[in-house]
Each structure stands twice: as structure tokens, then as C-alpha cells.
N, CA, C and O atoms as a GROMACS GRO file, in nm:
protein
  480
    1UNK      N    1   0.971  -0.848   0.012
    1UNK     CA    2   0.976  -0.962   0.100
    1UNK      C    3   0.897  -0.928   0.226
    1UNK      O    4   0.906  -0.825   0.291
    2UNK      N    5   0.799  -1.054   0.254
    2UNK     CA    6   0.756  -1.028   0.361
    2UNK      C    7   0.760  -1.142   0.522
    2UNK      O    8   0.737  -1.263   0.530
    3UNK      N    9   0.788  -1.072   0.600
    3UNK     CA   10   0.789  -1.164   0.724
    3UNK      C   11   0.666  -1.180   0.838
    3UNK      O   12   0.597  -1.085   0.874
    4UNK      N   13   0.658  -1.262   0.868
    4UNK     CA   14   0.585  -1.268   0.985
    4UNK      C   15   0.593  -1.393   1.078
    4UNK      O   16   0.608  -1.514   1.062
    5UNK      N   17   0.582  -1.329   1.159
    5UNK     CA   18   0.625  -1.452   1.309
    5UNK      C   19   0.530  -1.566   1.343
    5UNK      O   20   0.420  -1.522   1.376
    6UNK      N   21   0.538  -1.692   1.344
    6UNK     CA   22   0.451  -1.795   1.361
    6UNK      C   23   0.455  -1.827   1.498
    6UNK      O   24   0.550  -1.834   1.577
    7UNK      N   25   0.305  -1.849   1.514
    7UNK     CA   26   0.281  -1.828   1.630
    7UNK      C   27   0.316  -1.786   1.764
    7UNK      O   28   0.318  -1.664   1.782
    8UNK      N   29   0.343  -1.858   1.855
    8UNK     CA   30   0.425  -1.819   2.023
    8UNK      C   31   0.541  -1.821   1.998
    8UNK      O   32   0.611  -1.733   2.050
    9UNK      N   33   0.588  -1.894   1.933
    9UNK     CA   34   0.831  -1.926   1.892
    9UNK      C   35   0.829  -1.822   1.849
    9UNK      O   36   0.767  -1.720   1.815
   10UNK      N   37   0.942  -1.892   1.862
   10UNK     CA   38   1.084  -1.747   1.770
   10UNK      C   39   1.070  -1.717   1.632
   10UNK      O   40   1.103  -1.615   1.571
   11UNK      N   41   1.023  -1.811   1.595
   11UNK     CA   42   1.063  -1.867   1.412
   11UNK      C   43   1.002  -1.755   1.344
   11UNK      O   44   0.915  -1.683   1.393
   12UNK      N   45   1.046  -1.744   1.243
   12UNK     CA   46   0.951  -1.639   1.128
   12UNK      C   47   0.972  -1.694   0.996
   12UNK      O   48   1.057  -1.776   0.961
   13UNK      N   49   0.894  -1.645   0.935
   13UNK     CA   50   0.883  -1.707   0.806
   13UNK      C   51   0.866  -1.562   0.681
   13UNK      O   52   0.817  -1.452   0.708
   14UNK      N   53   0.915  -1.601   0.564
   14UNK     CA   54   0.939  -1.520   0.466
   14UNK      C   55   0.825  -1.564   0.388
   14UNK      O   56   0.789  -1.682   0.397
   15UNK      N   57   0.745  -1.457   0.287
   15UNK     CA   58   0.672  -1.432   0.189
   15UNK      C   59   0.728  -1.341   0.054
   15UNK      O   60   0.755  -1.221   0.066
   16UNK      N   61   0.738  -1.396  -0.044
   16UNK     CA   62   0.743  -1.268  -0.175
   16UNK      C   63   0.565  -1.203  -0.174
   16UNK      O   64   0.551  -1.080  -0.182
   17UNK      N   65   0.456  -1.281  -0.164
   17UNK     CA   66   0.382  -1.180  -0.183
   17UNK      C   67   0.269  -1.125  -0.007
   17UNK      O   68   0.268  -1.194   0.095
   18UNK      N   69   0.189  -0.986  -0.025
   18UNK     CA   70   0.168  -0.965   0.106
   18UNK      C   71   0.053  -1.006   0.154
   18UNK      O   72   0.011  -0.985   0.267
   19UNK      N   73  -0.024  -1.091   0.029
   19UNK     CA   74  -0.149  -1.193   0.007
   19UNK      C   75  -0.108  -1.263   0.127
   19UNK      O   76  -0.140  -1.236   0.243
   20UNK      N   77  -0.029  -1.361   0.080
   20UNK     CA   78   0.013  -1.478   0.126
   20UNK      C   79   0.085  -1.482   0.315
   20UNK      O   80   0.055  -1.568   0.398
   21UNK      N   81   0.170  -1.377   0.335
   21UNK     CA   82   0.200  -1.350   0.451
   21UNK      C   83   0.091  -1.268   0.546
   21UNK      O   84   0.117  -1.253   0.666
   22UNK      N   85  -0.022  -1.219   0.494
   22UNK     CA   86  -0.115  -1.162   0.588
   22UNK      C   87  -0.246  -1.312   0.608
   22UNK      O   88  -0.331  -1.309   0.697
   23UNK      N   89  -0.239  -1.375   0.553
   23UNK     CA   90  -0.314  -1.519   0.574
   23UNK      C   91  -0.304  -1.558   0.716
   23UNK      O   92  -0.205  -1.600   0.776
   24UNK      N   93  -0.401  -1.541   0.750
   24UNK     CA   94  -0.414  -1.650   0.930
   24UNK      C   95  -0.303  -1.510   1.034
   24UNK      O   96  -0.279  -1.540   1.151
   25UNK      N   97  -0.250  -1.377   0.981
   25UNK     CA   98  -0.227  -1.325   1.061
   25UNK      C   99  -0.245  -1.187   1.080
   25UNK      O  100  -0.246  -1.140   0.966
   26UNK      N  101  -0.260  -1.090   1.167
   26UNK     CA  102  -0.286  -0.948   1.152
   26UNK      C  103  -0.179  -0.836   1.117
   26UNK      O  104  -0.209  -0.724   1.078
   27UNK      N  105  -0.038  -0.887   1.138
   27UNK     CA  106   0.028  -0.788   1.128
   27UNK      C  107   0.135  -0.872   1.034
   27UNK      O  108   0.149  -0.994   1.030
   28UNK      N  109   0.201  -0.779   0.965
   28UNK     CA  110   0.360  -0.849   0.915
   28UNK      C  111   0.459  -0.743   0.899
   28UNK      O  112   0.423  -0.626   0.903
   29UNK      N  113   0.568  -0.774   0.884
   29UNK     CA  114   0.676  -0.691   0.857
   29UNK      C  115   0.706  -0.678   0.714
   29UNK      O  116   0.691  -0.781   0.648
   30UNK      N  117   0.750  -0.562   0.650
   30UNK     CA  118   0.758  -0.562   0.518
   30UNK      C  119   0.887  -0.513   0.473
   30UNK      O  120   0.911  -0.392   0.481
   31UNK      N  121   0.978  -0.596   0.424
   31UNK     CA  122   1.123  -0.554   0.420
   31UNK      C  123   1.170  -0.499   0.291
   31UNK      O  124   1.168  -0.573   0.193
   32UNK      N  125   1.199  -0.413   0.283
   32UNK     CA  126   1.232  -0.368   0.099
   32UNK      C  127   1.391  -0.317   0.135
   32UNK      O  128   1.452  -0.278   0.235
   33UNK      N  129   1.427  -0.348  -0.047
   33UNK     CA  130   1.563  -0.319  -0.046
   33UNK      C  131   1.563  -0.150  -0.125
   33UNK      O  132   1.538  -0.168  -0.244
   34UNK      N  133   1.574  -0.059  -0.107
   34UNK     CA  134   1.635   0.084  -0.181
   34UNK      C  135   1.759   0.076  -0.253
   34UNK      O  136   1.873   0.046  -0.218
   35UNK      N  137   1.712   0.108  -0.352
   35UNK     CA  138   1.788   0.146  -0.476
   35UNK      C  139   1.858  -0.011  -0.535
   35UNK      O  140   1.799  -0.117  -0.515
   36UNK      N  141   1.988  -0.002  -0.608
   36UNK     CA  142   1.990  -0.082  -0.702
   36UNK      C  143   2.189  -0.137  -0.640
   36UNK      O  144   2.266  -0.202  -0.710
   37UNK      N  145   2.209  -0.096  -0.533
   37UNK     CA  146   2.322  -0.150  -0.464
   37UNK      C  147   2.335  -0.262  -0.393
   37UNK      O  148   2.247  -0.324  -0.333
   38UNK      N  149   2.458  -0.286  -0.401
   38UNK     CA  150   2.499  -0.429  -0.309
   38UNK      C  151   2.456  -0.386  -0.170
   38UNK      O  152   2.482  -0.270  -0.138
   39UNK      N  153   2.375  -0.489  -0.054
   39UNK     CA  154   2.376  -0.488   0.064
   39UNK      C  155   2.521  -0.483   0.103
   39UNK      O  156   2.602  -0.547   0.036
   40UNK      N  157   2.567  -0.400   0.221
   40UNK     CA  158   2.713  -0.482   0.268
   40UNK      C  159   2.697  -0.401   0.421
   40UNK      O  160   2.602  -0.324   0.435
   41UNK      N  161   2.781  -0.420   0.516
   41UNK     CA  162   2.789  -0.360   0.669
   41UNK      C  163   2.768  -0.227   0.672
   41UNK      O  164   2.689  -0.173   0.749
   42UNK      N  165   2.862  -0.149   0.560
   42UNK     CA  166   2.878  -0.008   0.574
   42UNK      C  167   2.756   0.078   0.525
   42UNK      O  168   2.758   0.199   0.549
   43UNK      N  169   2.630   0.015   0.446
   43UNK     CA  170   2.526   0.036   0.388
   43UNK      C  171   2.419  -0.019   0.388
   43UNK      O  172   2.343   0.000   0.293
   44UNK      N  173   2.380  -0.110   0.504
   44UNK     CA  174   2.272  -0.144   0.550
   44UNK      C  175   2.185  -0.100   0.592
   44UNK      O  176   2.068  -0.135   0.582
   45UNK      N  177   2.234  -0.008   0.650
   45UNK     CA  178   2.076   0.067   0.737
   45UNK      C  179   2.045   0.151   0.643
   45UNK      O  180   1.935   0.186   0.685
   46UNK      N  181   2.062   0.217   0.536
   46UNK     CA  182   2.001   0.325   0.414
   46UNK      C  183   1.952   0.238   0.335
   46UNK      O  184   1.866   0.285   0.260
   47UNK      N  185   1.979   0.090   0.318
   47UNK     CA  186   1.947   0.047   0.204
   47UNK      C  187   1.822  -0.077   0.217
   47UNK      O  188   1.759  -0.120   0.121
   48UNK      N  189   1.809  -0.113   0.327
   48UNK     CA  190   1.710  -0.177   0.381
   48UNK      C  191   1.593  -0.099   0.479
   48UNK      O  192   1.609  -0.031   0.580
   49UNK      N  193   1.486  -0.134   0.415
   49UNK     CA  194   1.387  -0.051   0.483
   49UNK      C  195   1.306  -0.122   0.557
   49UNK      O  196   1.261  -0.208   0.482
   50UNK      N  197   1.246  -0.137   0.703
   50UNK     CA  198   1.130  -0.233   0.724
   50UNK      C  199   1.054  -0.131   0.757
   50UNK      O  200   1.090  -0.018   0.791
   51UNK      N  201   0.894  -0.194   0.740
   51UNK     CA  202   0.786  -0.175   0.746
   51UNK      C  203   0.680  -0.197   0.807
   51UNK      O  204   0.597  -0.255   0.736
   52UNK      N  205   0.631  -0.167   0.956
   52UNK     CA  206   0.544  -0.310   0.981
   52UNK      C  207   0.354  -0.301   0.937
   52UNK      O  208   0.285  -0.250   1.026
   53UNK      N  209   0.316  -0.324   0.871
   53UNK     CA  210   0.169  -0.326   0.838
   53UNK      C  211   0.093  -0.418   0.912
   53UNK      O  212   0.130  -0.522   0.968
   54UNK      N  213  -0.042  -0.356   0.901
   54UNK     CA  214  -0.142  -0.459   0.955
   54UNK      C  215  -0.295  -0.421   0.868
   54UNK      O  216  -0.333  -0.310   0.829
   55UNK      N  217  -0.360  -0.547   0.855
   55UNK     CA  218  -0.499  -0.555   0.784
   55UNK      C  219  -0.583  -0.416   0.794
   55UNK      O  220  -0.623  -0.359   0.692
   56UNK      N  221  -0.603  -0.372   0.906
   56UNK     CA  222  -0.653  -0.248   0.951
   56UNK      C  223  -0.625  -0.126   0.898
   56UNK      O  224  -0.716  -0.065   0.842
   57UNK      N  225  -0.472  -0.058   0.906
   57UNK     CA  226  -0.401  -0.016   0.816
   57UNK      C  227  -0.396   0.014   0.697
   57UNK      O  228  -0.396   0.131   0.658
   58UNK      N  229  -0.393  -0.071   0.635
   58UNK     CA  230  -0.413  -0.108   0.432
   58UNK      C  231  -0.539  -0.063   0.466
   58UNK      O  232  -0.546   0.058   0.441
   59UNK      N  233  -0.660  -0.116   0.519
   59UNK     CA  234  -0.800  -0.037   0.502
   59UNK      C  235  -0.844   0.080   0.513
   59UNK      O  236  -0.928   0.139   0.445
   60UNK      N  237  -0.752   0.131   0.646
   60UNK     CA  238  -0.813   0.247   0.671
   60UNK      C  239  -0.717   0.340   0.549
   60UNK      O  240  -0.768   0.450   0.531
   61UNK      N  241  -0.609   0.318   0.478
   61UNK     CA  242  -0.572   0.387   0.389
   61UNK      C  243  -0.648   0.395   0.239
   61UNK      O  244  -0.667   0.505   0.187
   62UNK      N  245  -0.679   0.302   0.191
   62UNK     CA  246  -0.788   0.258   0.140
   62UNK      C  247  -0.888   0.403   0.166
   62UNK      O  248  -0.899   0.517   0.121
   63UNK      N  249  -0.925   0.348   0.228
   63UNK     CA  250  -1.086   0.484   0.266
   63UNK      C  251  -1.052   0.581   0.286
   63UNK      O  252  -1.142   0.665   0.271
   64UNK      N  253  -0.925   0.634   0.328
   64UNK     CA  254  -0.841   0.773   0.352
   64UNK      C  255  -0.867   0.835   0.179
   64UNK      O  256  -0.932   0.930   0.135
   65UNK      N  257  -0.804   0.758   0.130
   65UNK     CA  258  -0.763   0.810  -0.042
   65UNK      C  259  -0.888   0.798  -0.121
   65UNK      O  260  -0.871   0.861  -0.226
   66UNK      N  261  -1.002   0.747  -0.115
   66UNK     CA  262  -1.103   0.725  -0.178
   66UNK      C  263  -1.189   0.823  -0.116
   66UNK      O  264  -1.254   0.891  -0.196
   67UNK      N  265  -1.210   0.853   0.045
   67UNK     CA  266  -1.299   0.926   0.077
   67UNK      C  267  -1.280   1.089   0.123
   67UNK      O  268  -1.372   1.168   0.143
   68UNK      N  269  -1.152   1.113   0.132
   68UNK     CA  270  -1.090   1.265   0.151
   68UNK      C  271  -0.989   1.250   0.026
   68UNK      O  272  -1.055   1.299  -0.066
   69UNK      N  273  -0.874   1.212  -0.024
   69UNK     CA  274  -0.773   1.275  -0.120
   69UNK      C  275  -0.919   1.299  -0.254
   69UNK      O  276  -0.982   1.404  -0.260
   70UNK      N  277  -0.942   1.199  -0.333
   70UNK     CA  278  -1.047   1.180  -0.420
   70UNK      C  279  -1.127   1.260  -0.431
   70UNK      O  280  -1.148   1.308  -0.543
   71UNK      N  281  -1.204   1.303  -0.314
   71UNK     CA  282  -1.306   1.391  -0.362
   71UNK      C  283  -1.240   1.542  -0.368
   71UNK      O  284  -1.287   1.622  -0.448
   72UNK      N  285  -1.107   1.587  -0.266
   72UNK     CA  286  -1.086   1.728  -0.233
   72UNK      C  287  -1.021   1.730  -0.406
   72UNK      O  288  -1.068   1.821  -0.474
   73UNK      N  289  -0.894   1.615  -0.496
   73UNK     CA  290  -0.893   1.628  -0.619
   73UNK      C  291  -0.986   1.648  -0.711
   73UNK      O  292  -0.970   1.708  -0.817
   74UNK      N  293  -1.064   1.608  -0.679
   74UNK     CA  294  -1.169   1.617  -0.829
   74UNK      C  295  -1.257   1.721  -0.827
   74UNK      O  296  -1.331   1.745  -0.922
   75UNK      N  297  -1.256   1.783  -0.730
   75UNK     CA  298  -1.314   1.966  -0.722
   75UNK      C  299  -1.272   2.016  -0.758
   75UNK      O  300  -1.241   2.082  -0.659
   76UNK      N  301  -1.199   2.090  -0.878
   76UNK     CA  302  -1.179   2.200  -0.960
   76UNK      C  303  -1.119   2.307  -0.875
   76UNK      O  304  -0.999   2.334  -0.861
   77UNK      N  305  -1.259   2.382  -0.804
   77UNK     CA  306  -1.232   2.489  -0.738
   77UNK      C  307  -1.140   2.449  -0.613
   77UNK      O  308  -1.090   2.550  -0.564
   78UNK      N  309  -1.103   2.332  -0.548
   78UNK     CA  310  -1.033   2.332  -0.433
   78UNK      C  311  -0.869   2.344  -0.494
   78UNK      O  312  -0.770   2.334  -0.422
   79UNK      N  313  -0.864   2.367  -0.641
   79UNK     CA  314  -0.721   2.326  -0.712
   79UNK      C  315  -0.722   2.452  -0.794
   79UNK      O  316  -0.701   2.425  -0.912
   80UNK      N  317  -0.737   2.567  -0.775
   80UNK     CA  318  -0.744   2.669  -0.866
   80UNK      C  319  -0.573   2.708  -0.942
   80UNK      O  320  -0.542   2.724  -1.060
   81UNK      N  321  -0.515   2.712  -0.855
   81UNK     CA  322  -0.377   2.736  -0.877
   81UNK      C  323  -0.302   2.643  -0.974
   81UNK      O  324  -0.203   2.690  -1.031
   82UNK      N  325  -0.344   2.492  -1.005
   82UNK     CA  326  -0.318   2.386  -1.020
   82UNK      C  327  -0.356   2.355  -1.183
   82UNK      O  328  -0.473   2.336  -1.217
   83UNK      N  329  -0.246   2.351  -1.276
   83UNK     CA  330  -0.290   2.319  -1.424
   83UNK      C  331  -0.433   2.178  -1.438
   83UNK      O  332  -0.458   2.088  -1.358
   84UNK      N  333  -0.491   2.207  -1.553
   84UNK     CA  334  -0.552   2.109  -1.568
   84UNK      C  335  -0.520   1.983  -1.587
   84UNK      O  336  -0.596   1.902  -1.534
   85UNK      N  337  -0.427   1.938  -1.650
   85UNK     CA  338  -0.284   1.829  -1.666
   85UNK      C  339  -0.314   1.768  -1.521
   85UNK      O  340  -0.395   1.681  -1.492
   86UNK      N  341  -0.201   1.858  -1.415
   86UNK     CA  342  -0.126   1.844  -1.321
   86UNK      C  343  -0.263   1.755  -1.200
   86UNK      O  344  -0.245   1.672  -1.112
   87UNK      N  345  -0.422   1.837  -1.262
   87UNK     CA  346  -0.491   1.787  -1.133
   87UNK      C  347  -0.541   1.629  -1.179
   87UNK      O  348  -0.576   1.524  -1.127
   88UNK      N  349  -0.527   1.667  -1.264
   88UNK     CA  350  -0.587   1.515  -1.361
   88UNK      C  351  -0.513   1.366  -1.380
   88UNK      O  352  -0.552   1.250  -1.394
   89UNK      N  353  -0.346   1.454  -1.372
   89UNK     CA  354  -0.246   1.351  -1.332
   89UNK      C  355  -0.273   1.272  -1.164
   89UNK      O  356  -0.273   1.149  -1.152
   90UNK      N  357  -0.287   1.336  -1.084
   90UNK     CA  358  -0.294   1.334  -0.950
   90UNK      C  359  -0.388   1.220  -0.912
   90UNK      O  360  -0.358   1.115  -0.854
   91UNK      N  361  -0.522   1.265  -0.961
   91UNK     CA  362  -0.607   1.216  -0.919
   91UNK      C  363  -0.636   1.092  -1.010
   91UNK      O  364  -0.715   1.009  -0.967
   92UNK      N  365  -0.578   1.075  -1.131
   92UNK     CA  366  -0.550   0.952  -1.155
   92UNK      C  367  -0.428   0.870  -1.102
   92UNK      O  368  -0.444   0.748  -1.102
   93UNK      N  369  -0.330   0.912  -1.066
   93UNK     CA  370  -0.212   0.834  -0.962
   93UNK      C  371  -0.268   0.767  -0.845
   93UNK      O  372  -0.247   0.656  -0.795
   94UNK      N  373  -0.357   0.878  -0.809
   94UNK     CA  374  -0.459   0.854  -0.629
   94UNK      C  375  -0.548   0.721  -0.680
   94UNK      O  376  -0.507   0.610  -0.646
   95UNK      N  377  -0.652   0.730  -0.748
   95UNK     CA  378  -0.729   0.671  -0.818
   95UNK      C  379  -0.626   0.519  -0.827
   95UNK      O  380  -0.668   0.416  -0.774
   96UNK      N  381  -0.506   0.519  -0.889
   96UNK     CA  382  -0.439   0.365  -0.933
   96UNK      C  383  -0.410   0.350  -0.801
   96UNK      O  384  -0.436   0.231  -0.783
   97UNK      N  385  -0.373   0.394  -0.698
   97UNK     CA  386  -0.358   0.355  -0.600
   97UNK      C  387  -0.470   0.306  -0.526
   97UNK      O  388  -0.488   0.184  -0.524
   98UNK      N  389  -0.535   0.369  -0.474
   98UNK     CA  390  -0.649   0.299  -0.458
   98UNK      C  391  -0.738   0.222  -0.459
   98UNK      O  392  -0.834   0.212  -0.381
   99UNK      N  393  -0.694   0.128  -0.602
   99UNK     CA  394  -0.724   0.017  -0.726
   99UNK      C  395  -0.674  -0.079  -0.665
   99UNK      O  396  -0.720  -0.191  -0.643
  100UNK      N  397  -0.533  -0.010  -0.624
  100UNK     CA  398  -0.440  -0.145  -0.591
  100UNK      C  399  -0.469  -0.175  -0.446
  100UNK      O  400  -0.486  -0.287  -0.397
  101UNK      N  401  -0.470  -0.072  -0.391
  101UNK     CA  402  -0.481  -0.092  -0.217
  101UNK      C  403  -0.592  -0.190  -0.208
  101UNK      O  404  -0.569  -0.294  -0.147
  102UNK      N  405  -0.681  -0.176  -0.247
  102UNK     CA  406  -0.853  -0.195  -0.253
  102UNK      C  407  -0.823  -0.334  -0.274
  102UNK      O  408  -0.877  -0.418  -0.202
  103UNK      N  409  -0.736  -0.370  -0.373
  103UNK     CA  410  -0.691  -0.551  -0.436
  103UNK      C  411  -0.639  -0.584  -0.314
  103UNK      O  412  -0.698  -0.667  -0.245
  104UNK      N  413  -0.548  -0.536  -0.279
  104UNK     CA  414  -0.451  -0.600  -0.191
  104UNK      C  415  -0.543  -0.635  -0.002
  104UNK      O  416  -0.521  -0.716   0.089
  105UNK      N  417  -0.626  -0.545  -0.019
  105UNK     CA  418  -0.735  -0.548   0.135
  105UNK      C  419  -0.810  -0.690   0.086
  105UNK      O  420  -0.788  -0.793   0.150
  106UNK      N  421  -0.903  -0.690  -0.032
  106UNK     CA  422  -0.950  -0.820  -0.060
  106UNK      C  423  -0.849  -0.923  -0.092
  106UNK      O  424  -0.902  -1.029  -0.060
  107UNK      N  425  -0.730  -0.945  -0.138
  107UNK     CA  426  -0.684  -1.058  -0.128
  107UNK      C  427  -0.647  -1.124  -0.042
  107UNK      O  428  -0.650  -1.247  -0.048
  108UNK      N  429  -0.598  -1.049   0.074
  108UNK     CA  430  -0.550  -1.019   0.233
  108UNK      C  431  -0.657  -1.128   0.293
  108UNK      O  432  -0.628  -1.233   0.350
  109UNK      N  433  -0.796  -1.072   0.263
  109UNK     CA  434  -0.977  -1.138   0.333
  109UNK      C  435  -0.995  -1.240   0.214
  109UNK      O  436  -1.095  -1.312   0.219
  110UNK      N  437  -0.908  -1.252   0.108
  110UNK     CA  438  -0.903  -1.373   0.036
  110UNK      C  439  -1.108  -1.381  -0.023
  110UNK      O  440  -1.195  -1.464   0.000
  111UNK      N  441  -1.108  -1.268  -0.092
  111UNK     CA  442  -1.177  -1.204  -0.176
  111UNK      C  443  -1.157  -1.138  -0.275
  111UNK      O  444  -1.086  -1.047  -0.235
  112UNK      N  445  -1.180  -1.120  -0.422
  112UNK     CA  446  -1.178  -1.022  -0.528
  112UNK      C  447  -1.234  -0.898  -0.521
  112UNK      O  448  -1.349  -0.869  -0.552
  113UNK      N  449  -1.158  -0.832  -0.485
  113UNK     CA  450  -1.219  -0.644  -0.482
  113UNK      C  451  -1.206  -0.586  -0.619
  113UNK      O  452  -1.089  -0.553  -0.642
  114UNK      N  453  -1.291  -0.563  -0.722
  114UNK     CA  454  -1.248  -0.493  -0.844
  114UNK      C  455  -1.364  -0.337  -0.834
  114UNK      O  456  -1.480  -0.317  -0.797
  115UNK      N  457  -1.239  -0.244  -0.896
  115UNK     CA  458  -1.334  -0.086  -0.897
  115UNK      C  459  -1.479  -0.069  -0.920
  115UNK      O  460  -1.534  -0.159  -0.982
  116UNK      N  461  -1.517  -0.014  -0.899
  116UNK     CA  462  -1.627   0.035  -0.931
  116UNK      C  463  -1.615   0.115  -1.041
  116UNK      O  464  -1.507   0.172  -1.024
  117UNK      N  465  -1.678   0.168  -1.182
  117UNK     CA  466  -1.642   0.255  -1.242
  117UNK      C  467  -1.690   0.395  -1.178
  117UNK      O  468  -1.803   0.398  -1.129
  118UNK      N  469  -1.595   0.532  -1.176
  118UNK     CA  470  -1.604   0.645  -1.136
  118UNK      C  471  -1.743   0.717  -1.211
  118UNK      O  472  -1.809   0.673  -1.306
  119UNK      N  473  -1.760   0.836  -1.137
  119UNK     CA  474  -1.910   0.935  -1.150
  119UNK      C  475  -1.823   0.970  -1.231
  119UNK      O  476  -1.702   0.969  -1.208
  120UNK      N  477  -1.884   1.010  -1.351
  120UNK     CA  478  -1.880   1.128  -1.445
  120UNK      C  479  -1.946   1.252  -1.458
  120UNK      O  480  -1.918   1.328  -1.550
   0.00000   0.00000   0.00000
């Protein structure tokens, strides 16, 4: 769930997706529930998480993971210690993330961002 405050008032308004609540604004709040329990008084604050994001943010993470995690994974030698499995898992986890972040920055600018295919 996402919130964000309309204009100068008080009011705020709810989003299910973060497309739709970053439209016409720079920042939003991002509220998630943890784990699979009833909200109630005595368990609110562990079980509700907010978040606040902004357009900038999602980007510069974006280019964080594509332009330093990405390349220091896919060097071999910077992972010596590290099974072949384990680096390959990684940097494909980094990689889906990145996929997604990358979607979510263009839908945000209400554009289609799709991968590029990777160097071999």
C-alpha cells in the first residue's frame, strides 16, 4: 500500500500500486504489513513497516546495483572464496532486481524500461 499526500491539505490518498502513487508526485510513503499476523495494539509497531521513497532514490539504486554490485559480482577474481553456484546465484538475484527496479523507475516517468541483454 501506498500513500501520498495531495497537495497543500491534510488529505492523503492510498495506492495498491507504486506506478500509480508516484504520478504527479516526488515522494510517497510505502506501508507494508510483516509477516502473516493479525494487526492489533500490542503488535503494531513490529508488524507495520513504513517507508518513505522518492523518484530519485529508486534511480539512484537502480545505477548503484547495475554499476558497482554487477560488475564487482561478475569478476571471478573479486569472489575467490565464493562457490561457483553461490556467485552465479547472486548476481542473478542482483541482475532480477535490477530488472525490476529499472521497470518500476520507467513506469514511475510513465515509460517502458525493458533490459538490455547482458555481455557475454
Amino acid at each position: 500500500m501506498f500513500v501520498r499526500r495531495q497537495g497543500t491539505s491534510k488529505d492523503f490518498q492510498l495506492f495498491k500500486t507504486i506506478e500509480n502513487a508516484m504520478r504527479g508526485s516526488d515522494k510517497i510513503i510505502s506501508v507494508f504489513k510483516a509477516g502473516l499476523v493479525s494487526i492489533d495494539q500490542s503488535n503494531y509497531e513490529q508488524t507495520i513497516i513504513f517507508n518513505e521513497v522518492s523518484k530519485s532514490n529508486l534511480d539512484l539504486l537502480r545505477k548503484t546495483v547495475e554499476e558497482v554490485f554487477l560488475p564487482i559480482f561478475s569478476k571471478e577474481e573479486n569472489l575467490k572464496s565464493w562457490s561457483k553456484k553461490s556467485r552465479e546465484d547472486m548476481i542473478d538475484k542482483l541482475s532480477g532486481f535490477s530488472v525490476e527496479t529499472k521497470a518500476i523507475v520507467g513506469q514511475i516517468n510513465g515509460r517502458t524500461e525493458l533490459p538490455l541483454p547482458t555481455k557475454s
